[in-house]
N, C-alpha and C positions, 0 to 999 in steps of 0.2 A: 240325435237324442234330444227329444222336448224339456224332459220331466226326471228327475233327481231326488227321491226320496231319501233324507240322509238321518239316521236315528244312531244314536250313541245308545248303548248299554251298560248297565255298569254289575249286574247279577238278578235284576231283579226277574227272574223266566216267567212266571205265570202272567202279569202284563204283559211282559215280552211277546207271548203266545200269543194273546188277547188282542193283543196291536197290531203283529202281523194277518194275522186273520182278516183283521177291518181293512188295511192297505190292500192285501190282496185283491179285496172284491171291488176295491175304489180307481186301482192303477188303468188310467189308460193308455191304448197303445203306445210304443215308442219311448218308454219308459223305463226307470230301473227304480230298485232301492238297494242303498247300502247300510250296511249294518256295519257298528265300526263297535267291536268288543272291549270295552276299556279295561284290559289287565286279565289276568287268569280266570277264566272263569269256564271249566269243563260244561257244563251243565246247561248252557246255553249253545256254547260248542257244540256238542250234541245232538239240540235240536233243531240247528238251522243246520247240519249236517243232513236232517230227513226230511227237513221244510223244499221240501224239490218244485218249488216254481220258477219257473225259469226268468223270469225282471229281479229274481232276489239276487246279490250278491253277500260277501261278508268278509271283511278284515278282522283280526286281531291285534292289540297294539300292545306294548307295555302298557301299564297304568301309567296316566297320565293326567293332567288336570281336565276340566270340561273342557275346558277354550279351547285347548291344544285339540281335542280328539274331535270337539267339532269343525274347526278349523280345518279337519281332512277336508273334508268335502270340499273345498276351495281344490284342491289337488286330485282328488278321488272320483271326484263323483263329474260324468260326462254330459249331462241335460243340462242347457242353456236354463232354465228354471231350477233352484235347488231348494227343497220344501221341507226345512228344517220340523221335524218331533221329537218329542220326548217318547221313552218305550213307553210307557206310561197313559198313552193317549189312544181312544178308541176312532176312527175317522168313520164319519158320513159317506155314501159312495159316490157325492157328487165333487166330494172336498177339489181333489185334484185336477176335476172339466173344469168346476169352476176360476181355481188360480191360473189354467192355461190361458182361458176363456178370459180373464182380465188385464194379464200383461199382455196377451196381443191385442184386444182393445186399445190397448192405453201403451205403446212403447217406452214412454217416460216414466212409467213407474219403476224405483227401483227395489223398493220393497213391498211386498205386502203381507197383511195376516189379518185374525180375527179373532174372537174371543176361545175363552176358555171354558165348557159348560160343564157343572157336574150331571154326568151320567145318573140318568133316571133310575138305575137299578142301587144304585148304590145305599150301601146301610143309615139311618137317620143320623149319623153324627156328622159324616161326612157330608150330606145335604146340609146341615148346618154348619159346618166350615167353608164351603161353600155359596153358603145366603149370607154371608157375616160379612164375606167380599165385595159385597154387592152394595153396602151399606154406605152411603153420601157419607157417615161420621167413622167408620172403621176403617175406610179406605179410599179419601175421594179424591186422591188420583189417578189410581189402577182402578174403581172399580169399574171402569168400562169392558177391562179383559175378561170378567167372568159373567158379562151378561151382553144379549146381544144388542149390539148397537140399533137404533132407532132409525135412523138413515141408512139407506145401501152401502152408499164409499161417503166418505170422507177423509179427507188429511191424514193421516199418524203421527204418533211423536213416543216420546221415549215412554208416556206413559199407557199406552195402550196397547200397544203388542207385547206379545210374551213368547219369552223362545219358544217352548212348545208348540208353536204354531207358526211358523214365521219362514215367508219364502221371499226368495231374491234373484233377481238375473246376475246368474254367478262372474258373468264375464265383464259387467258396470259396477263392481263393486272394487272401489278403490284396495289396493292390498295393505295400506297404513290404517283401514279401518275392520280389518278384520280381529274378532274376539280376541280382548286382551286377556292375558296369561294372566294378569297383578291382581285382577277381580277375581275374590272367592267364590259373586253373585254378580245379578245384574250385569252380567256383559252384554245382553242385548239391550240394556237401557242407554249404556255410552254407545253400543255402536249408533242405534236409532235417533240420540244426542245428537252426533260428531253427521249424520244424514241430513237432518234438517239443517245442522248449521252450515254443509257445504252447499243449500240449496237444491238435493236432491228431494225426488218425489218417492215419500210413501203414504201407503193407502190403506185404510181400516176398511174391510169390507165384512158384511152382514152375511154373508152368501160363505166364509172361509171361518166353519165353526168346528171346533171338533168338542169330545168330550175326553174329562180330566177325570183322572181319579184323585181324588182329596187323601189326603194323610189318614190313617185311622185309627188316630189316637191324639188325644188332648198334648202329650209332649211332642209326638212327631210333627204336628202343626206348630207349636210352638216355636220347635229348631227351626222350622221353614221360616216361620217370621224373622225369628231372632237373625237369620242369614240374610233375609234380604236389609236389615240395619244395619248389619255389617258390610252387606256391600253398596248398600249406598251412602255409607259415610268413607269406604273406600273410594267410589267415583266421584264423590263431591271432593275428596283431599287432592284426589286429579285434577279438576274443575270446577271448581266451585260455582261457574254460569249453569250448571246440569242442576241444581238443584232447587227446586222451586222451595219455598219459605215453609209448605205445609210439614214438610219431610221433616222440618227441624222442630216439631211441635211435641211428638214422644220426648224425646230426650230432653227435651226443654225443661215440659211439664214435670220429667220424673227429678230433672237437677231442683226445680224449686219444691218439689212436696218433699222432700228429700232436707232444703233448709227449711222447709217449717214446720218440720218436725224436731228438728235440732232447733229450732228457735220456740220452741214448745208454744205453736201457733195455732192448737188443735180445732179451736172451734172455727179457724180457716180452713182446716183442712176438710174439716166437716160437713162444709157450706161448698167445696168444690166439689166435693164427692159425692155429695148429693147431685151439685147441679148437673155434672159430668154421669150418672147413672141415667138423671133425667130425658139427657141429650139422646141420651144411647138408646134410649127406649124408644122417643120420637123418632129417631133416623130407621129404627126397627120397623116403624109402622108404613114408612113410607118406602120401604125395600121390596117392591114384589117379591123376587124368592122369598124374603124372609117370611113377608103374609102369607107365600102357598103353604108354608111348613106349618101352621098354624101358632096355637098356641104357644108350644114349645120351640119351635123355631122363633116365635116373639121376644120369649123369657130366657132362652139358651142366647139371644145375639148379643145381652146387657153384662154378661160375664166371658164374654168370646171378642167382645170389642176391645173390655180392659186387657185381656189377656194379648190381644193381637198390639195395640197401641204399646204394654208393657213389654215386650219381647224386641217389639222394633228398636223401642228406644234404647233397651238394656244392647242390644246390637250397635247400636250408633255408638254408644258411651263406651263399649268394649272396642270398638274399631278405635276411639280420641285413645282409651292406656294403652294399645298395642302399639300405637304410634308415637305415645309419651315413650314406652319403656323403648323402644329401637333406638329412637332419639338420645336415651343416658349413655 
């Protein structure tokens, strides 16, 4: 077996449908996909009960964490290649030639993956949560994952793949580095961490893109931020070499506007908020997604940066009391 398609579930079916659809017409020979159900869920049961292609399989599990149910696939799944998605992902039909096509190129690679794109069909809010990613000032260490990279291959590091897309030679993957159970988020950022610093090879490739569906809805993107704060102030309290200086800039900035408002310091506050709208607007212009979207995709990214930057940090600052109150 080459190729290990390995997708966790967790209720959502009409993605679920949507995604299986795209794999199907992308698997090539010699192939499987495993579907791993995380917890009760009839209704999906159901329909990979009538999904009759034969490369599909499907487990059920208890409800479990992410880590844990993706973590089968270490055990589960038999393709020397195992090409971690989200159900949530729609695939190109070249996605999985090309990841075969690269690890046997390249034997030393032990990772690879590629961006994350929003689907062209998708409704205008959602293209704009998605162009906001894109943005040098809302996101400039990820946002390589949701646009595609400029070069073919190049290096990876923790900031530029993203589970939803992320394959491995299952059998070179140390077993002390497989998804930690302690991270809420962000487990592929420490595994992808703890890769570089053993001096293994991963590889961002242009050619390994798939498309994402966005949140849709102003709070649901919000929880996705607010969770990745929260788990990368969970992997930095593990490591603190994992976290680069940018990461600590939300929380930072929310601890000081936060005393100079209690130090009744308004016309500072005033002069940052301005200059910080300013920024956001420049960073906006310089976004292609965000210019396809036009206008509103310009003027939606200056209230969708404060929000995404507010959420992380409010994440960060909620991971430092969970950790104070364990600690009393």
């Amino acid at each position: 077996m080459n190729l290990s398609v390995h997708i966790v579930s967790c209720g959502r079916l009409e993605l679920l449908k949507a995604c299986c659809e795209s794999v199907s017409h992308a698997l090539p020979p010699n192939s499987e996909v495993l579907i791993v159900i995380n917890g009760d869920h009839p209704s999906i049961v159901h329909f990979l009960k009538g999904f009759m292609h034969p490369q599909f399989r499907w487990v059920q599990i208890a409800r479990v964490s992410l880590s844990k149910a993706r973590n089968t696939a270490f055990d589960l799944c038999h393709g020397k290649i195992i090409h971690f998605l989200d159900d949530d992902v729609i695939v190109p039909q070249h996605l999985f030639h090309s990841t075969l096509a690269l690890f046997d190129e390249q034997p030393d690679v032990i990772v690879a993956g590629g961006a994350n794109l929003t689907p062209p069909n998708s409704a205008l809010i959602e293209k704009c949560f998605g162009a906001v990613m894109t943005s040098c000032f809302a996101a400039p260490m990820v946002r390589q994952r949701y646009c595609l990279p400029k070069r073919k291959l190049q290096i990876a590091t923790q900031h530029n793949i993203i589970f939803c897309n992320l394959a491995c030679r299952r059998d070179m993957v140390p077993s002390e580095l497989y998804f930690l159970d302690e991270l809420s988020s962000n487990q592929e950022t420490f595994f992808l961490y703890f890769i570089g610093r053993l001096k293994l090879k991963a590889i961002l490739c242009s050619e390994l893109y798939v498309f994402h569906h966005r949140r849709r809805n102003i709070h649901s993107f919000a929880k996705q931020t607010f969770s990745y704060g929260f788990g990368r102030f969970q992997q930095t309290w593990r490591s603190w070499q994992s976290c680069h200086p940018l990461y600590l800039a939300p929380p930072v900035a929310l601890i000081c506007l936060v005393a100079l408002f209690i130090g009744g310091k308004y016309q500072a506050i005033f002069f940052l908020v301005v200059s910080y709208l300013f920024m956001s607007l420049i960073a906006a212009f310089c976004s292609r997604p965000i210019r396809q979207l036009g206008a509103v995709g310009i003027i939606s990214a200056v209230p969708l940066t404060a929000m995404v930057h507010f959420a992380y940090g409010l994440g960060w600052l909620t991971g430092i009391w969970s950790k104070l109150k364990a600690s009393e």
